[in-house]
C-alpha positions in Angstrom: 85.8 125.9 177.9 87.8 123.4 176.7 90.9 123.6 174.3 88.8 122.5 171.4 86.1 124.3 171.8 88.1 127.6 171.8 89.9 126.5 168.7 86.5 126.2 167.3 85.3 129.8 168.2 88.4 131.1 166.7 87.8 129.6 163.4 84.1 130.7 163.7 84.9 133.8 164.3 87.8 134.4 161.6 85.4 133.2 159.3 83.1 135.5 160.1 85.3 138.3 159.3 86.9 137.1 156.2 83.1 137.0 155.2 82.3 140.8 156.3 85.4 142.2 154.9 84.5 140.8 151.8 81.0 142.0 151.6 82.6 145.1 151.8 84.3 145.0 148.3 83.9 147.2 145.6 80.5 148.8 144.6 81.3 147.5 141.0 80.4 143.7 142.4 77.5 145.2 143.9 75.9 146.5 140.5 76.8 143.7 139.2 79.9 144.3 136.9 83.0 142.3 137.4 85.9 143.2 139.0 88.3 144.4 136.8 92.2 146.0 136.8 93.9 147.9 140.0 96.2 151.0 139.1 98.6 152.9 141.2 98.8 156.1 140.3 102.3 157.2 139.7 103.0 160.7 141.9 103.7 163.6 139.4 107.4 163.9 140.3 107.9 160.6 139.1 106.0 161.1 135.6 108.7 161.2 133.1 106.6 162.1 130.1 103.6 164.4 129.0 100.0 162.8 128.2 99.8 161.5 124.2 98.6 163.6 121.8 94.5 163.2 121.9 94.8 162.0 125.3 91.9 163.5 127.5 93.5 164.9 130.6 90.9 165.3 133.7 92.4 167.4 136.1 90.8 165.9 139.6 90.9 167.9 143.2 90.1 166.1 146.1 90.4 168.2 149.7 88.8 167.2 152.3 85.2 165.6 151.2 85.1 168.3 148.3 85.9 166.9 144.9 86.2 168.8 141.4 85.1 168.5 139.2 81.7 167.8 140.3 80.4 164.8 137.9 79.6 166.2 134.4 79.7 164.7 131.3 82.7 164.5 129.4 82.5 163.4 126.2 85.6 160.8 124.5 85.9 158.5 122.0 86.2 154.7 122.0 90.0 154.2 122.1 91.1 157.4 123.8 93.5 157.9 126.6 92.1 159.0 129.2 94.7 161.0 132.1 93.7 161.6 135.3 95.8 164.2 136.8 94.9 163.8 140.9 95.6 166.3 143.5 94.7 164.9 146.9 95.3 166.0 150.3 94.9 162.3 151.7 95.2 158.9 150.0 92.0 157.3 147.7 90.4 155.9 144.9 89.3 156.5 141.6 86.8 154.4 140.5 86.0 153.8 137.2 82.3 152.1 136.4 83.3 150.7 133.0 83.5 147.2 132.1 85.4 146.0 133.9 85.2 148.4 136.6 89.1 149.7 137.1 90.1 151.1 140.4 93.0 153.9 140.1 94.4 154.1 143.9 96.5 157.6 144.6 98.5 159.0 147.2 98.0 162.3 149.0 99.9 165.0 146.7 99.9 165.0 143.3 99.5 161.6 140.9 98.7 160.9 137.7 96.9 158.2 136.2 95.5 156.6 132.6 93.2 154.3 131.3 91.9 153.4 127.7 88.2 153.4 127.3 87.5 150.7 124.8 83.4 149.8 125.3 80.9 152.7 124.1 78.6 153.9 126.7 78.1 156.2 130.1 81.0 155.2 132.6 80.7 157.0 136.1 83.8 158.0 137.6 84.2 158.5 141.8 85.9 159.1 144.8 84.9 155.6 145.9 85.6 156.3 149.9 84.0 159.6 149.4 81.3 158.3 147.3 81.6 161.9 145.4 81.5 161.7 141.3 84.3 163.0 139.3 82.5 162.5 136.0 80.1 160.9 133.8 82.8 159.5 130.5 80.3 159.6 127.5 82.1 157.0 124.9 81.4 157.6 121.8 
């Protein structure tokens, strides 16, 4: 095999995996909707004030492959804050199917996160490595 020719596989095959990694992206550009903001979840000993007034807290628990809650609706209004209080005993993701789709990334312990939900409608809320809903946001 000459020089070229492995220079040529390499670049073949880096291809290749930049192309399968990135069919592996987020289920929200696989129904379609477009990709939308990335929050870090900021761990509860670093939260230096409590949710607004109004603000919908959703206390989430993920341990193991078990989440709570389990994926009801919870009903909000256009405009509201919306707090995500996470209790994890490993790293994850939230995933928020609004539009844009907003991913909420957490560490293992407890986080908290918020987002504004400001288009009407049925969002679905996960565990996105889990695939496990957190909750159906009715906006209202």
């Amino acid at each position: 095999m000459t020089p070229r020719t492995r220079a040529l596989g390499a670049v073949l095959a880096a291809s290749a995996l930049a192309i399968t990694l990135t069919a592996c992206g987020s289920s929200s550009a696989q129904k379609g909707s477009k990709a939308g903001p990335e929050i870090n979840a900021t761990p509860i000993a670093q939260v230096t004030a409590a949710p607004a007034a109004g603000a919908k807290v959703i206390n989430v628990t993920v341990k193991g492959d078990t989440v709570t809650p389990d994926g009801g609706r919870i009903q909000i209004t256009q405009g509201q804050l919306v707090v995500f209080k996470i209790q994890a005993d490993t790293k994850g993701e939230v995933h928020v199917h609004g539009s844009p789709a907003t991913a909420i990334f957490y560490p293992a312990g407890a986080s908290e996160a918020s987002i504004t939900m400001k288009q009407p409608g049925i969002i679905e809320v996960e565990i996105e490595q889990l695939g496990k809903p957190i909750a159906q946001l009715e906006v209202k």
